[in-house]
PyMOL commands that place a pseudoatom at each C-alpha (Angstrom):
pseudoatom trace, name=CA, resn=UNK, resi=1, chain=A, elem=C, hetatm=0, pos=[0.000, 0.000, 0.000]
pseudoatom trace, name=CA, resn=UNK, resi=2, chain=A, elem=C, hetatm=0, pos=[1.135, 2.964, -1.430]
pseudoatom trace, name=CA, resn=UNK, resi=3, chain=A, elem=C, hetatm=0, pos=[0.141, 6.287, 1.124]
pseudoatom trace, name=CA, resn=UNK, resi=4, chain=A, elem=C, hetatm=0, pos=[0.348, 9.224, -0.944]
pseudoatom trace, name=CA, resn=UNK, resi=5, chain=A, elem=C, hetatm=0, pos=[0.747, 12.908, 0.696]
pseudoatom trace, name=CA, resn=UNK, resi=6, chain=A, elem=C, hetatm=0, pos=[-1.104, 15.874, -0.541]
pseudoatom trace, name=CA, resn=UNK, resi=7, chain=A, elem=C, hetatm=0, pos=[0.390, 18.976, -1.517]
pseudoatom trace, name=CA, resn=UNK, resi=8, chain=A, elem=C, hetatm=0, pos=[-0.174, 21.887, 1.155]
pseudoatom trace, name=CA, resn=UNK, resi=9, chain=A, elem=C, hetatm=0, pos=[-1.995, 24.050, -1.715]
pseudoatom trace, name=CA, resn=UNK, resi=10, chain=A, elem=C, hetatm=0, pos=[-4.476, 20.828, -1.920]
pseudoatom trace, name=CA, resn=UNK, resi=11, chain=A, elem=C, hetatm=0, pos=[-5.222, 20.252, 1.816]
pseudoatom trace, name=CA, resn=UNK, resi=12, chain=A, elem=C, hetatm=0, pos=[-6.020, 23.964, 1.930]
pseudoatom trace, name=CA, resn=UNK, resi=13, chain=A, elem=C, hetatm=0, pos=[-8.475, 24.198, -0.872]
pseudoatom trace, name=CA, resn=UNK, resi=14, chain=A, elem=C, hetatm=0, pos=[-10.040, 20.767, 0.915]
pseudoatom trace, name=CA, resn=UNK, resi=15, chain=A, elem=C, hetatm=0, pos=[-9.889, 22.911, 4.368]
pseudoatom trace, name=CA, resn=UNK, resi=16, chain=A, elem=C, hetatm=0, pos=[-11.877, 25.921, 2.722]
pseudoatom trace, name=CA, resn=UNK, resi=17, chain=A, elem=C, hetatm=0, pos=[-14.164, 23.719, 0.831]
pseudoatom trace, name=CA, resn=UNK, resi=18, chain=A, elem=C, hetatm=0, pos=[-15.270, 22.323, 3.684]
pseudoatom trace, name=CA, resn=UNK, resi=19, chain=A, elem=C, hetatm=0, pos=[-15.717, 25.518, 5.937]
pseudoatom trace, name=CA, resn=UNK, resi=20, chain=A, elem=C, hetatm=0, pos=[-17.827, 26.830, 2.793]
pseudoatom trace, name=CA, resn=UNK, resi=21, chain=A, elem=C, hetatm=0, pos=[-19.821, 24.210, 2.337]
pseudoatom trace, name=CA, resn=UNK, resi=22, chain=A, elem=C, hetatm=0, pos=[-20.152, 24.415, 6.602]
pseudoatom trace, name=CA, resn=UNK, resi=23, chain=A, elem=C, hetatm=0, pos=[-21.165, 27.994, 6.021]
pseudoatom trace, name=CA, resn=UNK, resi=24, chain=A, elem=C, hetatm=0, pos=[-23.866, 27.123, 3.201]
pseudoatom trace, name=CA, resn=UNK, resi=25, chain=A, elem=C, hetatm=0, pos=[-25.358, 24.874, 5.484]
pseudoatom trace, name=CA, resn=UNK, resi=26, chain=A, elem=C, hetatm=0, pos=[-25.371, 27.415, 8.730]
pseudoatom trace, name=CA, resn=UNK, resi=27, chain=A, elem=C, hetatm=0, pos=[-26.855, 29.682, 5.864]
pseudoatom trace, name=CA, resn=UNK, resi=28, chain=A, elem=C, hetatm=0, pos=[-29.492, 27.745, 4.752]
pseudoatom trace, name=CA, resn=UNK, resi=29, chain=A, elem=C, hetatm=0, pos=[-31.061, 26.575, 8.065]
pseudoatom trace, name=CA, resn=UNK, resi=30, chain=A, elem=C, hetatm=0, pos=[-31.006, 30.299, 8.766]
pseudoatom trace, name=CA, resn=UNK, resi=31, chain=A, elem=C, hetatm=0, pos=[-33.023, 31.161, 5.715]
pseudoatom trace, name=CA, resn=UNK, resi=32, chain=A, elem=C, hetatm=0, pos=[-35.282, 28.164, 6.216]
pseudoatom trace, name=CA, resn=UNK, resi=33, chain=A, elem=C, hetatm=0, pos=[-36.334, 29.621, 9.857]
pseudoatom trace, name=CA, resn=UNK, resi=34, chain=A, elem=C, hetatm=0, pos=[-36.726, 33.179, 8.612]
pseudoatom trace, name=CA, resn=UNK, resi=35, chain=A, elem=C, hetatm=0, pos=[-39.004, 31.538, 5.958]
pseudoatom trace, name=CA, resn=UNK, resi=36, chain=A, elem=C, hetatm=0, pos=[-41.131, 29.957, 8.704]
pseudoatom trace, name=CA, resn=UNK, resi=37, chain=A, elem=C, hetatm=0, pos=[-41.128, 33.329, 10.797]
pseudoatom trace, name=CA, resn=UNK, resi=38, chain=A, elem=C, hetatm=0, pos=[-42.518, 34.785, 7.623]
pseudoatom trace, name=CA, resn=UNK, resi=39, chain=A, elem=C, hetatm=0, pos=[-44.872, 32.481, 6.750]
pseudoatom trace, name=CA, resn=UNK, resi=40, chain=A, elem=C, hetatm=0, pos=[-46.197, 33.022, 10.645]
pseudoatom trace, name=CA, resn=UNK, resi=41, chain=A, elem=C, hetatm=0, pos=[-46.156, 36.795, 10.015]
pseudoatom trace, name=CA, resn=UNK, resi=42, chain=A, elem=C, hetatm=0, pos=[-48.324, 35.874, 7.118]
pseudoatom trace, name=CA, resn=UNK, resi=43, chain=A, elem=C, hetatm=0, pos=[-51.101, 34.005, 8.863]
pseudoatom trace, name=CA, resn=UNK, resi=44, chain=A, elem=C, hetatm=0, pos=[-51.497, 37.117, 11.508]
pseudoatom trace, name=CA, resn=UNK, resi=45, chain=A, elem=C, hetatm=0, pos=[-54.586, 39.811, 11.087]
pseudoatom trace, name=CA, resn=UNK, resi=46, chain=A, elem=C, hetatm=0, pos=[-54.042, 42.241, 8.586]
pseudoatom trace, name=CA, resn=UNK, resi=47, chain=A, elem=C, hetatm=0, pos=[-55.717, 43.411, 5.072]
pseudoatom trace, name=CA, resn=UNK, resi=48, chain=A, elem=C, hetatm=0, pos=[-55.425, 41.011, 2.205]
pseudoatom trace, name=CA, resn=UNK, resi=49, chain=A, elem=C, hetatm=0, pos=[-56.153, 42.504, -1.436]
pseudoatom trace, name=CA, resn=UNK, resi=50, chain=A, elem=C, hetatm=0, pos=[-54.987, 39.255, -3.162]
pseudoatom trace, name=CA, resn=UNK, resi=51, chain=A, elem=C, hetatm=0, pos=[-57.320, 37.902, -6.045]
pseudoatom trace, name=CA, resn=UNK, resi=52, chain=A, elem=C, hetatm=0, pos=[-57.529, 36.323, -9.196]
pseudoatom trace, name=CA, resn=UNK, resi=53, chain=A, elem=C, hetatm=0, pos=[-58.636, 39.665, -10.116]
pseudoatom trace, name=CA, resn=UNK, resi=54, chain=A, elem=C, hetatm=0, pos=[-55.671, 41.688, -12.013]
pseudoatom trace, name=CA, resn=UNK, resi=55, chain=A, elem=C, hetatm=0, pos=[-57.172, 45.309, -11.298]
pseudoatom trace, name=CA, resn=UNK, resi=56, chain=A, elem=C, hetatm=0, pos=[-55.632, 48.457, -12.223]
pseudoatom trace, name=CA, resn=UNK, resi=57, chain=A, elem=C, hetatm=0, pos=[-56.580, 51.027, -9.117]
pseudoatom trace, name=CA, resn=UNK, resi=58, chain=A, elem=C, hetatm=0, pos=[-57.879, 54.483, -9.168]
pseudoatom trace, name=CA, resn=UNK, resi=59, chain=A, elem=C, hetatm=0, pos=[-57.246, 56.543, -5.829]
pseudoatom trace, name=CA, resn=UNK, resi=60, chain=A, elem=C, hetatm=0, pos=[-60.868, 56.171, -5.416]
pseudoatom trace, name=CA, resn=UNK, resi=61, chain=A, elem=C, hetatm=0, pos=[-61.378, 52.517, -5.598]
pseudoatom trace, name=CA, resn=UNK, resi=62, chain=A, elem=C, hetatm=0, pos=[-57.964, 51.870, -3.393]
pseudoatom trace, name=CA, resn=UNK, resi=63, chain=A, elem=C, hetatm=0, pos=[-59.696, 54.282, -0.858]
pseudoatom trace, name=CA, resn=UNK, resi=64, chain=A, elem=C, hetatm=0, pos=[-62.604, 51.709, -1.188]
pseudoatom trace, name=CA, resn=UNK, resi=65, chain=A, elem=C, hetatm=0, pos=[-60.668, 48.370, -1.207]
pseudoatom trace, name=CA, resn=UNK, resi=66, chain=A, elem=C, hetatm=0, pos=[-58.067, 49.544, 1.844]
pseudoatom trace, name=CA, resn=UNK, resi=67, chain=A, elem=C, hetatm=0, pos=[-60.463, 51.624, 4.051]
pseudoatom trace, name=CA, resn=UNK, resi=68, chain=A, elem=C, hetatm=0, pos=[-61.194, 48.790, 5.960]
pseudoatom trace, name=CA, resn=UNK, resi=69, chain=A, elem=C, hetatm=0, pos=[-58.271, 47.662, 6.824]
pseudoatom trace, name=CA, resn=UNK, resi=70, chain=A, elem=C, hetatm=0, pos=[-57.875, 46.588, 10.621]
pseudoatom trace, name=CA, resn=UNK, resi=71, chain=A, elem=C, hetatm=0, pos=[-55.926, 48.759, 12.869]
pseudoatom trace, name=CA, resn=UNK, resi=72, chain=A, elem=C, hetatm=0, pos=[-54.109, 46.598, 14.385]
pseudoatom trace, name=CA, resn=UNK, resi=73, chain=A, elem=C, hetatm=0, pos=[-52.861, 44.770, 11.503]
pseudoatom trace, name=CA, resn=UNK, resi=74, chain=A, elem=C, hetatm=0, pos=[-49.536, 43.206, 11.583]
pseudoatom trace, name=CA, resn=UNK, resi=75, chain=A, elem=C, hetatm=0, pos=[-49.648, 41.773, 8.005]
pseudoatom trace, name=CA, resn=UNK, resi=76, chain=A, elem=C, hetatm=0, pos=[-50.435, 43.770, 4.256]
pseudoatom trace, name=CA, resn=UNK, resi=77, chain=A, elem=C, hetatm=0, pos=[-50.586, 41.903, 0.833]
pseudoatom trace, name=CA, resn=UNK, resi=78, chain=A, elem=C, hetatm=0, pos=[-51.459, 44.359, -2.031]
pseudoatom trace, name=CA, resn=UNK, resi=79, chain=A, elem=C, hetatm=0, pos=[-50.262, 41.668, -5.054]
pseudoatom trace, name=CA, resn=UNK, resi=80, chain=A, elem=C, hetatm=0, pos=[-52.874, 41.437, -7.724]
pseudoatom trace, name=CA, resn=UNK, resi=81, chain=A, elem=C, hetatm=0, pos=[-53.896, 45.280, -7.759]
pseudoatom trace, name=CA, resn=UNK, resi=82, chain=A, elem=C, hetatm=0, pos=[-51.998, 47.847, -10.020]
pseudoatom trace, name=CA, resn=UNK, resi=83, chain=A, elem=C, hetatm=0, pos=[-51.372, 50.775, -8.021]
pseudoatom trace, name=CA, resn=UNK, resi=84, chain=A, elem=C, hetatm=0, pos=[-50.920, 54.157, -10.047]
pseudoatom trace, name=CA, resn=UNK, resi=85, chain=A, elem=C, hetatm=0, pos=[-49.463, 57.768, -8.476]
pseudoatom trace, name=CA, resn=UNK, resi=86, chain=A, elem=C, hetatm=0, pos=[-53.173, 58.610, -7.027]
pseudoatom trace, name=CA, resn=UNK, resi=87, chain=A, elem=C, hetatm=0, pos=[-54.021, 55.215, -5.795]
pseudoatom trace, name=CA, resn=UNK, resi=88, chain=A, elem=C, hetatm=0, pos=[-50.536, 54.861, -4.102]
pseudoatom trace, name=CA, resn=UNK, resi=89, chain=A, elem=C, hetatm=0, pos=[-51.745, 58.280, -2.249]
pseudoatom trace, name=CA, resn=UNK, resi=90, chain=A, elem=C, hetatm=0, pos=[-54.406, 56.895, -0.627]
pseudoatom trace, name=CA, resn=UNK, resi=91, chain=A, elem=C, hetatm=0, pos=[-52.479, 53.204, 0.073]
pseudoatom trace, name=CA, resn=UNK, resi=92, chain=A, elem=C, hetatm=0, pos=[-50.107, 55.559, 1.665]
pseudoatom trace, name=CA, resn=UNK, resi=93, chain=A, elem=C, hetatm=0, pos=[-52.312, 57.155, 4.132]
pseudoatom trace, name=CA, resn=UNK, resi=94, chain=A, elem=C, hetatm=0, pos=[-53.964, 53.443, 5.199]
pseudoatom trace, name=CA, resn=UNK, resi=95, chain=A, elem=C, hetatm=0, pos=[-50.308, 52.578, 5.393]
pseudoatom trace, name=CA, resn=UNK, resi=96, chain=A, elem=C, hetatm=0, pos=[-49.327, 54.945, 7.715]
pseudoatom trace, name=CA, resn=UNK, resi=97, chain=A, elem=C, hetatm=0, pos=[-52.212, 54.396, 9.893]
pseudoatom trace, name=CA, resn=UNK, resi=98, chain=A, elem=C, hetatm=0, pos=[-51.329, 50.847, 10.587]
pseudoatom trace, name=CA, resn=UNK, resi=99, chain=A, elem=C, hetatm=0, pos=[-48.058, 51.102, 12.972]
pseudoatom trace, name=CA, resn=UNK, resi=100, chain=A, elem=C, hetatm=0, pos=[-48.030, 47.309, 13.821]
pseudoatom trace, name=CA, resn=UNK, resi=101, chain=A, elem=C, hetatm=0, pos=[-47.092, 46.052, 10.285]
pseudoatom trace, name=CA, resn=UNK, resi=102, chain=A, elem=C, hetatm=0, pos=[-44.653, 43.432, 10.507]
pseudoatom trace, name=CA, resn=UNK, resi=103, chain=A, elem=C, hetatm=0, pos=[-44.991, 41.961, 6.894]
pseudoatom trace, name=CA, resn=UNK, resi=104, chain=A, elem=C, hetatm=0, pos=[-46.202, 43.545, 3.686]
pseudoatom trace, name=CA, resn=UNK, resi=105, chain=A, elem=C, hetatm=0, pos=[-46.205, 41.914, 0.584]
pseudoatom trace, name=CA, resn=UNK, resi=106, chain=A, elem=C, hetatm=0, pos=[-46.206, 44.811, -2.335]
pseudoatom trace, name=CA, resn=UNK, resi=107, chain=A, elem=C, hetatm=0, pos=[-45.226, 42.311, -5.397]
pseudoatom trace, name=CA, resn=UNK, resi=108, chain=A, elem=C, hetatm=0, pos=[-46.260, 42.897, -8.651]
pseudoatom trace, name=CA, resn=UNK, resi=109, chain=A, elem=C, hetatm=0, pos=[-48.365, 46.038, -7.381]
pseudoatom trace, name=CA, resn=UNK, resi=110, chain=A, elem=C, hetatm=0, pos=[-46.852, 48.691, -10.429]
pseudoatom trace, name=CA, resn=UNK, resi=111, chain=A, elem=C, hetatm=0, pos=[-47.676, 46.234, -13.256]
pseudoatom trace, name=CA, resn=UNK, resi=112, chain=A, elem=C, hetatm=0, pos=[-48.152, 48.057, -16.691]
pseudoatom trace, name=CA, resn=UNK, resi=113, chain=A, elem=C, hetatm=0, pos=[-47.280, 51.376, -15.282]
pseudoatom trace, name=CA, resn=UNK, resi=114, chain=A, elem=C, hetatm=0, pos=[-44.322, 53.810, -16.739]
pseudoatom trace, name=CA, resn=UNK, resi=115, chain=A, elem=C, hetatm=0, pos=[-41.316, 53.299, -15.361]
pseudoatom trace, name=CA, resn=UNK, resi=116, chain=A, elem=C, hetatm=0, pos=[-41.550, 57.093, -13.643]
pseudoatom trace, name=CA, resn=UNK, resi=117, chain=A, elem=C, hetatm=0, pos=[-45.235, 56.334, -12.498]
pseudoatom trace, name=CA, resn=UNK, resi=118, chain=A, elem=C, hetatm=0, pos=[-43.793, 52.766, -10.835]
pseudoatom trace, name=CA, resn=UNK, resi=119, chain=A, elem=C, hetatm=0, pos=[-40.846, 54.399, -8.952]
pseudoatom trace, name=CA, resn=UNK, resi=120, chain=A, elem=C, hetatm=0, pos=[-43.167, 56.886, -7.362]
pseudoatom trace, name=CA, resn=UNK, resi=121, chain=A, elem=C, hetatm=0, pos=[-45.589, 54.762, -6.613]
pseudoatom trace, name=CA, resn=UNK, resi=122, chain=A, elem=C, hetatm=0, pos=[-43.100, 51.956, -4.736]
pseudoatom trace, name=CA, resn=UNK, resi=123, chain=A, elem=C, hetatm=0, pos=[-41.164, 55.282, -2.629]
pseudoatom trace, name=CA, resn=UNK, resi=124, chain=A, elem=C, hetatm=0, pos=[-44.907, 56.614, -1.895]
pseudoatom trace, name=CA, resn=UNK, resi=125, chain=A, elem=C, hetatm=0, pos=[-45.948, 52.957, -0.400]
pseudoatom trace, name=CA, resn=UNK, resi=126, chain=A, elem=C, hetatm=0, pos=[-42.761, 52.002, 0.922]
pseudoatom trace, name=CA, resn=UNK, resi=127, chain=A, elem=C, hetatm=0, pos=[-42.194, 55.421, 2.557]
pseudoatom trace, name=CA, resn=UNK, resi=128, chain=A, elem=C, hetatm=0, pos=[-46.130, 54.720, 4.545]
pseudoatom trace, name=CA, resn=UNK, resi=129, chain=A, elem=C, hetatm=0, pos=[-44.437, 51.679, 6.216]
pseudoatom trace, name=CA, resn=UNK, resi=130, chain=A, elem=C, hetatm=0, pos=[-43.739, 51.563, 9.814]
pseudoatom trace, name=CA, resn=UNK, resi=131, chain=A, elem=C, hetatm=0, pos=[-40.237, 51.229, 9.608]
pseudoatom trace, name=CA, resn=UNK, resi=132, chain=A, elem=C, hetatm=0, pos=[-39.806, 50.196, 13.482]
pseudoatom trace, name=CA, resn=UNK, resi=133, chain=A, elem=C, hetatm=0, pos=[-41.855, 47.195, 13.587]
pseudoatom trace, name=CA, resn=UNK, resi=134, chain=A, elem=C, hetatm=0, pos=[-41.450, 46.061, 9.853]
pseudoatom trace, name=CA, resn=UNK, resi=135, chain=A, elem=C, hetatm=0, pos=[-40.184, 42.446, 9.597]
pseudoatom trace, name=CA, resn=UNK, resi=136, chain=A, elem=C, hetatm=0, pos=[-39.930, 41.572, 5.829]
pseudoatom trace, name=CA, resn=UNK, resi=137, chain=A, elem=C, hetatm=0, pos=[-41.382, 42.804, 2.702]
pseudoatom trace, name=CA, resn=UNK, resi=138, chain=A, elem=C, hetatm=0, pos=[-41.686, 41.734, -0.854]
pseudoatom trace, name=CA, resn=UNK, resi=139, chain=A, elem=C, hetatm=0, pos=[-40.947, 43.754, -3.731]
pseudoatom trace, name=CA, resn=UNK, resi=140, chain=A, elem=C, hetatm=0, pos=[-41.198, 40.911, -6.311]
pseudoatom trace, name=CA, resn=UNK, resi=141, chain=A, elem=C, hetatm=0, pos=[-42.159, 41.202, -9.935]
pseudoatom trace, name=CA, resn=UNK, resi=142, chain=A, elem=C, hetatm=0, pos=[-42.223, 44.808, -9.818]
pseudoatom trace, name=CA, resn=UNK, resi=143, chain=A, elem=C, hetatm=0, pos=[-39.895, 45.018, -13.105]
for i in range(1, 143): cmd.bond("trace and resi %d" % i, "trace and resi %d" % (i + 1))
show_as sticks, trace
zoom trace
């Protein structure tokens, strides 16, 4: 039996493979328990505008949909509805009226809007969040 010795430059790449692929690991149990606080902040009271309904939004009718939204809601998920410059106005000031938001879930909420319009609208609704008690949010599909 013929025991063979690695070169130094060999046993180190082995050494930092390993502590990477120990990091990747710590990493990803980490991002699976911030998934399952999320998914908790999901199931808590809050105002849900989520449909099969894609519905572009005047100020008016996101007055109407958000108006009722629960005070003490810790959750928000606005995905479905196409928010322009006036509808993001009144999101805003339902927004700012709930300080216990923990989640919000603003994806896909500028869809077929100009690209000036969309910006606004995401700085007008993000800027309504209570930034002290806010957990997670999702900006997805807002291209």
């Amino acid at each position: 039996v013929v025991v063979k010795r690695l070169p130094a430059r060999t046993m180190a790449a082995m050494a930092g493979a390993r502590a990477l692929m120990e990091r990747l690991v710590a990493l990803e149990r980490r991002s699976a328990d911030q998934d399952a606080e999320i998914l908790q902040l999901r199931v808590k009271r809050g105002l849900d505008l989520l449909s099969d309904k894609r519905e572009l939004l005047t100020g008016e009718r996101a007055a109407e949909l958000m108006g009722g939204a629960p005070e003490d809601a810790t959750a928000v998920r606005l995905g479905s509805k196409s928010f322009g410059q006036d509808a993001a106005e009144e999101a805003a000031k339902v927004l700012r009226r709930l300080q216990n938001v923990e989640w919000a879930d603003m994806s896909d909420i500028i869809a077929g809007r100009p690209e000036a319009e969309a910006l606004e609208v995401l700085k007008c609704m993000c800027g309504a969040l209570p930034a002290a008690k806010l957990k997670a949010i999702d900006l997805s599909e807002n291209a």
